[in-house]
Structure formats: C-alpha cells, structure tokens
C-alpha positions as CSV (number, residue, x, y, z in Angstrom):
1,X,6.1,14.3,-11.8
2,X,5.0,18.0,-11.6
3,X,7.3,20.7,-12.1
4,X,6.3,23.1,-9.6
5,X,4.4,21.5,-6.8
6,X,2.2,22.5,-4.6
7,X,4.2,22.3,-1.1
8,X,3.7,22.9,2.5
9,X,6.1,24.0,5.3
10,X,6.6,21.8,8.6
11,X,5.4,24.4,10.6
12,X,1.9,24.8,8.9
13,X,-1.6,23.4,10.3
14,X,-3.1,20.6,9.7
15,X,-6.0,23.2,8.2
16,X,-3.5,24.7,5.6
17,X,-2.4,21.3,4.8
18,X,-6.0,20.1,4.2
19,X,-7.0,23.1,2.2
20,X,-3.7,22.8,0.2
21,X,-5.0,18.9,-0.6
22,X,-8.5,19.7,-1.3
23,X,-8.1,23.0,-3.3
24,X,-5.9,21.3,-5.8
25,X,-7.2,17.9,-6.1
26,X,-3.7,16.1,-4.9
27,X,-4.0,13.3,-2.3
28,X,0.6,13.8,-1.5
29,X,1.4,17.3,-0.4
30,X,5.6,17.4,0.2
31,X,6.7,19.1,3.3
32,X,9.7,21.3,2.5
33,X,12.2,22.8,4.6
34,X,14.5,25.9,3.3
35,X,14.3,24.4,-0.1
36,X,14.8,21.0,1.9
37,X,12.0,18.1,0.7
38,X,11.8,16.7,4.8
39,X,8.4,14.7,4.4
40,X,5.3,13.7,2.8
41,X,1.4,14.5,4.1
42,X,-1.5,12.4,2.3
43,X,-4.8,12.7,2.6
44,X,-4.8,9.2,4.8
45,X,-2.5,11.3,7.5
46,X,-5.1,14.3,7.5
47,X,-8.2,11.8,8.0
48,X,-6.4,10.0,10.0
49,X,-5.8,12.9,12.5
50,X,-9.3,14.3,12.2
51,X,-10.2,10.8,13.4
52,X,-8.4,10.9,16.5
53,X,-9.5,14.7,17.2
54,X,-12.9,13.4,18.9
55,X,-14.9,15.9,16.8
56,X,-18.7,15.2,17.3
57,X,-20.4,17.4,14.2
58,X,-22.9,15.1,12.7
59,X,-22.0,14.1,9.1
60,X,-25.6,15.2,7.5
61,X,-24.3,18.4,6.2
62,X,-21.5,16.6,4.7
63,X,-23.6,13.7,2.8
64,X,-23.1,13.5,-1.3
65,X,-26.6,13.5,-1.5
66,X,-26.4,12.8,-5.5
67,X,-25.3,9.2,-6.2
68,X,-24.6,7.3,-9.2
69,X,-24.8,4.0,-9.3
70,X,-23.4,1.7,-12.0
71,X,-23.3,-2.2,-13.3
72,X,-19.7,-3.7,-12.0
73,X,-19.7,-4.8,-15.7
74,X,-20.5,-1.5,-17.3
75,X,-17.3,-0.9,-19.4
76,X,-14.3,1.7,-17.7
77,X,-14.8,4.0,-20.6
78,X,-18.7,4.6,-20.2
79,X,-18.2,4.4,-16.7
80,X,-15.8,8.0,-17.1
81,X,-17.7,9.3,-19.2
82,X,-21.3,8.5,-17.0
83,X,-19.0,10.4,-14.5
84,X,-17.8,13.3,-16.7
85,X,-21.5,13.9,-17.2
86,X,-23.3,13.6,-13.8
87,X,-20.3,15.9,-12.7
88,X,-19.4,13.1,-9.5
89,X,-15.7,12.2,-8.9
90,X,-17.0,8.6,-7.5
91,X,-19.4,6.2,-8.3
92,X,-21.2,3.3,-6.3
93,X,-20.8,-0.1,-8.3
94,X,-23.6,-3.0,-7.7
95,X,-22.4,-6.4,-8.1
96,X,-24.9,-8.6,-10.5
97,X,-25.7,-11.7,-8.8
98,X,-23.5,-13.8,-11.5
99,X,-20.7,-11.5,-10.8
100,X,-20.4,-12.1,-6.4
C-alpha cells in the first residue's frame, strides 16, 4: 500500500488518466472526490476505451522493435536479470517442444 498515491479526479480525461498511468509505472489509478476515494481506473479501462474510440493510426510507429526472446525453462531469476540488462519490461517465452 502506498502512502501517498498518485490519484486522479472524476472530472479528468481519459488523457490525464493515461499519462498519470504511464508516467508512474501503476496499472490502478484511484479516482477521488473532495478527499472521497469514489472509484478505480486501470489500465484495462483505458485500453478498453481507446478500443472503442475507432482510431485508425497504424501501429508501426508504436512497435517494440527490440525483442527478447527466452527458453520457457530459463530460471525466473536469469530471466530478471536478462531483462534488467537488455533494459525491456517484457519478454517473449518459446516453448521447447518437450515443454507443449
């Protein structure tokens, strides 16, 4: 539990709320009212939204061109550090054809 969170109003845009999310690496962004806690926004309720918004910008500016790709059996801790040190926040694991 954080001590001071980050927190949004319910009369702020969905682009504060996604900036709020993104800026500070949280994926649960209370919604507070006069010192009131009123609601919750995730990041599933942001995409979500932009997925009903019937924006047609093509996603190849937006495409994590550098991918790691990992053994599903590689161990959890080599897997953070492999992570730590190619600077990604995700990783693609390949199933070994014992392991499907």
């Amino acid at each position: 539990m954080t001590r001071d969170p980050i927190t949004i109003s319910p009369g702020s845009d969905l682009q504060t709320a996604a900036r709020l999310l993104l800026q500070h690496g949280i994926r649960r962004l209370p919604v507070v009212d006069d010192g009131k806690l009123v609601g919750l926004v995730t990041v599933a309720d942001v995409v979500g939204t932009i997925a009903d918004m019937n924006i047609d910008i093509p996603i190849k500016d937006y495409v994590e061109k550098e991918v790691v790709a990992i053994f599903s059996d590689t161990p959890l801790p080599v897997v953070a550090r492999i992570m730590e040190l190619a600077g990604v926040k995700a990783v693609l694991f390949l199933m070994l054809p014992w392991n499907s």
